[in-house]
N, C-alpha and C positions, 0 to 999 in steps of 0.2 A: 504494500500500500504506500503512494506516494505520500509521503507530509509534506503539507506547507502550511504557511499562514497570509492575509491579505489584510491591504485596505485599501483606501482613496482617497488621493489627493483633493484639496477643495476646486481644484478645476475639472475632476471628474476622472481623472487618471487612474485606472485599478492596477493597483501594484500587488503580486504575488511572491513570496519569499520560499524559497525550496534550499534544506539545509541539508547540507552531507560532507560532515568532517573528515571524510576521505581523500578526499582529492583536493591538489594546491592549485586545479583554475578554481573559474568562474565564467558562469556564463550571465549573458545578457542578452534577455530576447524580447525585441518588441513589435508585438502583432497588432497591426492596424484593419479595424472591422471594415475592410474595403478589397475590393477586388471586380472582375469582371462584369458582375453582377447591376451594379452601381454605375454604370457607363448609361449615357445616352447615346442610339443607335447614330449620329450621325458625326459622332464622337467616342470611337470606339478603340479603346489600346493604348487608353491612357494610366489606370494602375499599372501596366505591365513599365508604358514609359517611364512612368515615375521610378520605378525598381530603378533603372539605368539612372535617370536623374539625382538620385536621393544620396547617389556616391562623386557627383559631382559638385561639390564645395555647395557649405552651406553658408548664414550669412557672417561668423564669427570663423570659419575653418577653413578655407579654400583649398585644403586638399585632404581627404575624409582618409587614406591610407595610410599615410606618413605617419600623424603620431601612433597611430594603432602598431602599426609593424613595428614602432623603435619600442613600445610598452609588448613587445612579445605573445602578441593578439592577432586572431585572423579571425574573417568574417564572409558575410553572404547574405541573400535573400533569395526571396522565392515570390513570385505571383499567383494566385490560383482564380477559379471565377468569383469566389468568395473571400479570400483575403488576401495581403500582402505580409509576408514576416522576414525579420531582419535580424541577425543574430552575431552575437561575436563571444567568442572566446578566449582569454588570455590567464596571464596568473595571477592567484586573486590580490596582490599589491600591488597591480596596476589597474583594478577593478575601479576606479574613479572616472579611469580615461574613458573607459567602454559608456559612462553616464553621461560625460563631456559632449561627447560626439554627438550620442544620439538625442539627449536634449537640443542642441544645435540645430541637429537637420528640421527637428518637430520644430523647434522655434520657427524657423523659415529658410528655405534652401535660398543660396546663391543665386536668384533667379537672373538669368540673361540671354540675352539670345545668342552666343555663342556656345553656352553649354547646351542650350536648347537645340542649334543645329548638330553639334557633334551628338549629343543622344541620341535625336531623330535619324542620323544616319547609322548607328551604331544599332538600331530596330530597324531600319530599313535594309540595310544589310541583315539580319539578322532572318527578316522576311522574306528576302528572295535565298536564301541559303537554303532554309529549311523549310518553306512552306511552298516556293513558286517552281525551285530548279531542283528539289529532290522529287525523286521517283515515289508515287501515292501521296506529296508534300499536301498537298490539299483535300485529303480524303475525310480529313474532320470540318475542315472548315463544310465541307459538303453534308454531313452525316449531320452537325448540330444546325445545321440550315434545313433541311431535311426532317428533322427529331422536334425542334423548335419552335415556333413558330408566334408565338406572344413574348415566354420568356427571354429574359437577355443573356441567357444561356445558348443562345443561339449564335451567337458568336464567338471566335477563339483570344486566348489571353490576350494574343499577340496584337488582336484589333479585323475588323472584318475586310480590310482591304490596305493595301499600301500605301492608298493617297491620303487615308484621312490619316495616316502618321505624317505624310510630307505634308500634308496642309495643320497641323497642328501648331498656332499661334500660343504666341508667349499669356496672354490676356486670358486664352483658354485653360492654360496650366498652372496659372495662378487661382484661377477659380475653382477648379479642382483639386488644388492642395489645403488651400485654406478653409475649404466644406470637409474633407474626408480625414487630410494628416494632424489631428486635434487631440489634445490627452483625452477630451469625453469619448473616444471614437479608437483606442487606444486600450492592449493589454501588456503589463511589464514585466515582463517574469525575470527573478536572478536566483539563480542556483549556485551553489557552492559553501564553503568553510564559512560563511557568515552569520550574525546575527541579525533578526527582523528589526532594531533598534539601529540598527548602522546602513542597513538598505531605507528606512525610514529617513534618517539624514541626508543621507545621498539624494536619494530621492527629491526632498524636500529641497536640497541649495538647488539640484539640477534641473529639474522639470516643475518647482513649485509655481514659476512666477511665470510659466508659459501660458496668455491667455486660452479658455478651456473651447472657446467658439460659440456658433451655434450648434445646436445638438441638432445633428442628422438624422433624418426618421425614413428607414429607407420604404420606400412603395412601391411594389413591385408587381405588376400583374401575374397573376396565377395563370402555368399554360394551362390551358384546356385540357380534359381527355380526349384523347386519342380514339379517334370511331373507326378509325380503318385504317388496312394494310395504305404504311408506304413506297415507294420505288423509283430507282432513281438509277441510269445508267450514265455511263461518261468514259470515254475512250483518251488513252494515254501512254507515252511511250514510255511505258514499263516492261519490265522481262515477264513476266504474270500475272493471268488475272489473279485480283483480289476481290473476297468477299467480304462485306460490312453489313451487321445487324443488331440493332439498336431496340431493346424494348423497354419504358418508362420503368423506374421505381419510384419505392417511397424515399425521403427524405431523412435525412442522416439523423435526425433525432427519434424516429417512428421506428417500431419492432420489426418494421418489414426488413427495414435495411440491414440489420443482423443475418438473418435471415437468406438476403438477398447476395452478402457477402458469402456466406455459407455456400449460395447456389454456384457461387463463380469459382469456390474450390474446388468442389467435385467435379464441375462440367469440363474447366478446362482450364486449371491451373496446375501446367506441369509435366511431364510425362508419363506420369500415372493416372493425368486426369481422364474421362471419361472418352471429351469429343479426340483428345490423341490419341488415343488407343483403338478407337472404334476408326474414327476416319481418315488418321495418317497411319497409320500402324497395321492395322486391318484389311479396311478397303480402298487406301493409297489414292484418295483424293485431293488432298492438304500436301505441303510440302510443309506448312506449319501451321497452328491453331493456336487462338488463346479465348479466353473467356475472363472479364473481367468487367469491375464497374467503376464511375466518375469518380467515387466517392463525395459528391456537391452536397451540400448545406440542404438548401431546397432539392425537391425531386431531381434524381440524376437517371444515370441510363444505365442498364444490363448489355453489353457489347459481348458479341462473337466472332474474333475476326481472322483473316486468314487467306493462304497464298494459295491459289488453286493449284495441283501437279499437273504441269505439261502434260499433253492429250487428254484431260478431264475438264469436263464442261463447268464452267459457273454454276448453272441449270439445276447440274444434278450435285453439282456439289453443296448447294442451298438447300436442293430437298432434302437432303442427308440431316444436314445441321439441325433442318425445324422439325426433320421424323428424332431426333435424337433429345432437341428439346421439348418436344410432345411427351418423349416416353417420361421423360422426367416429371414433368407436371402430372402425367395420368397414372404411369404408378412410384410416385417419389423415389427417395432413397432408401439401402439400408443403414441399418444403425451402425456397422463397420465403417463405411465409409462418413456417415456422420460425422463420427468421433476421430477418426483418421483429421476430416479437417479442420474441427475443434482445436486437436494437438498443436496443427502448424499455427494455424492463429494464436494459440495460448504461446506459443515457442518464442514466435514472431512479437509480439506485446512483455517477452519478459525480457528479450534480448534488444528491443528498445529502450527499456527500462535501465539499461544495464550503459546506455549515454548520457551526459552529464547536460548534452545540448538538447536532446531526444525530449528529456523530462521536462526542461523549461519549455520547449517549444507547443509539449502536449497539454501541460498545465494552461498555457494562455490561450490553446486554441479551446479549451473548453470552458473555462474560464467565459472566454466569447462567445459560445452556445447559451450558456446561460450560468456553469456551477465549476470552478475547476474539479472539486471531488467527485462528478463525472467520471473523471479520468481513472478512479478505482471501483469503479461500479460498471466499466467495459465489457471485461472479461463476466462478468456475471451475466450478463445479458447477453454475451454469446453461446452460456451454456443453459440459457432457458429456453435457446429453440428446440426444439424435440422434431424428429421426422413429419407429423403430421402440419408442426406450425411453416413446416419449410414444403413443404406439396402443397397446402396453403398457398403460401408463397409463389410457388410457381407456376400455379392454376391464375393465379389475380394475375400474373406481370407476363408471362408467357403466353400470349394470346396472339393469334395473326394480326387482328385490328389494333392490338397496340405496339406491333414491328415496325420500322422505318428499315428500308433494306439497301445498299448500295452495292452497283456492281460496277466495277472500278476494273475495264478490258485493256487489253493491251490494241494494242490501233490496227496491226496487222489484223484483227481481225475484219476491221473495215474493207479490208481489198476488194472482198467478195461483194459488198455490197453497191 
């Protein structure tokens, strides 16, 4: 069980304290309740830009690396459709500087239009690398366009097209920093050799006097259900076709989603998982399979995806996949393989546990759901699905009319036509 302790700053800052007199770092992680989600569609890849921004001098520090690497600290962040988190590690006597920094950027980045164009091309590069000029680069952006169609899940981190990164003015980025990067909007988690009395201090000179904003209330329309199969084909110069199949779940706070994770164990996570054994292994339709989910806040998606083998059709390789997830829905699991994927989950959540960043990072991401102690009521919840609550499970979400399907051909196929 993790321990910590919490509070909050009068500008609305929730500070969380995680102690372990083991170990001579510290971490410092601060998650901001912002991510994809939060974009307006005609302004879309701005969390993500900010990640790149937020390292580019803020308005007391003009260069975010330097003191970090002389105090023996390394760092990173991450974008998701739901948040953005920022993390740094060093040894805990130089634990001030990790407060310094990121008090700073929250106060207010460097804004300029020269950092502003070197970021924007540093994602625009970053767009045509991996979204325009790799092979299937764009088969999400297709799938959540596809899958989507209200939520702003409909779009990838990285932003729904390249121009509205090249067209992102300075006036725009300020507006979006000053609503979203705010202590009320804001989780601080520090872990290591310290006391909740000395991160309260820290706290207090660092981030006390950073005004709190206004308090952001996000509104976001509910997608719709899903009434029918969808489909979507697109030709491209790949070595193989690939197949994509997308069915709605519930939302990361709901029993489904337990649940739902369970289902992506069994089906096709691994080479012992179900769809490699039966369709690459077997009947040598796949050159590879996976099954897996979004993992998103709000409703995410159940994905089956995979490289069709040379001489084997799309076609039949689709009907394979949905006769396989049929069986599953209509006669579930057994309880061997249940518990088989219990294990790895339980493995997997103990040997997280077992990083000193892992723990600050899980602590504020639930913390941001709504409890960090959440975060030891996980594993409990993964062992109250029982077989029946998971065929449940895959009767509701496994259904044709709630698939979105894409078929992602190689172009030679085009000649004949």
């Amino acid at each position: 069980m993790l321990q910590f302790e919490r509070f909050s700053l009068a500008n609305g800052l929730r500070v969380l304290v995680h102690i372990d007199k083991a170990t001579p770092m510290a971490a410092v992680n601060v998650l901001y309740d912002v991510g994809t989600r939060d974009e307006e569609p005609e302004r879309t890849g701005f969390a993500h830009l900010f990640e790149h921004l937020m390292f580019g001098g803020s308005v007391n520090i003009p260069q975010y690396d330097e003191p970090l690497q002389m105090a023996g600290g390394e760092n990173n962040a991450y974008t998701t459709n739901d948040i953005t988190n920022y993390y740094i590690q060093l040894p805990l006597q130089n634990m001030e500087t990790a407060f310094w920094l990121e008090s700073d950027r929250m106060l207010s980045l460097a804004f300029g239009e020269k950092s502003l164009e070197t970021q924007r091309k540093v994602v625009s590069e970053e767009f045509k690398e991996h979204y325009l000029n790799k092979p299937y680069g764009d088969a999400w952006h297709l799938m959540r366009a596809l899958a989507y169609k209200k939520h702003p899940y409909q779009w990838m981190t990285i932003g729904k097209n390249l121009q509205q990164i090249e067209e992102a003015q300075l006036e725009d980025v300020k507006a979006f920093f000053f609503k979203h990067y705010r202590p009320q909007n804001a989780v601080l988690c520090v872990a290591g050799n310290v006391s909740t009395e000395q991160v309260k201090q820290l706290a207090e000179k660092w981030f006390g006097d950073i005004p709190a904003g206004e308090k952001y209330v996000r509104n976001i329309g509910q997608e719709p259900k899903q009434e029918g199969p969808r489909m979507e084909t697109v030709y491209a110069d790949v070595p193989l076709d690939a197949l994509y199949k997308a069915w709605h779940i519930g939302g990361r706070m709901s029993e489904a989603y337990y649940a739902s994770d369970l289902i992506t164990e069994i089906a096709g996570n691994g080479f012992a998982s179900r769809l490699y054994q039966r369709l690459v292994k077997e009947e040598q339709l796949f050159s590879n399979i996976s099954c897996y989910h979004t993992g998103s806040i709000d409703p995410g998606l159940l994905v089956v995806e995979g490289k069709v083998r040379e001489g084997r059709t799309i076609e039949e390789a689709d009907e394979a996949v949905e006769k396989e997830m049929q069986k599953l829905a209509d006669l579930g699991v057994r309880d061997e393989e249940l518990q088989k994927a219990k294990n790895k989950i339980e493995a997997m959540i103990v040997f997280e546990d077992m990083n000193l960043l892992s723990r600050a990072n899980n602590l504020a991401f639930y913390e941001l759901l709504g409890d960090a102690n959440l975060v030891n009521q996980e594993w409990d919840r993964y062992k109250a699905v029982t077989t029946a609550s998971l065929q449940k499970t895959a009767q509701d979400i496994l259904r044709k009319e709630n698939c979105s399907t894409l078929y992602y051909k190689k172009k030679s196929e085009t000649a004949a036509l």
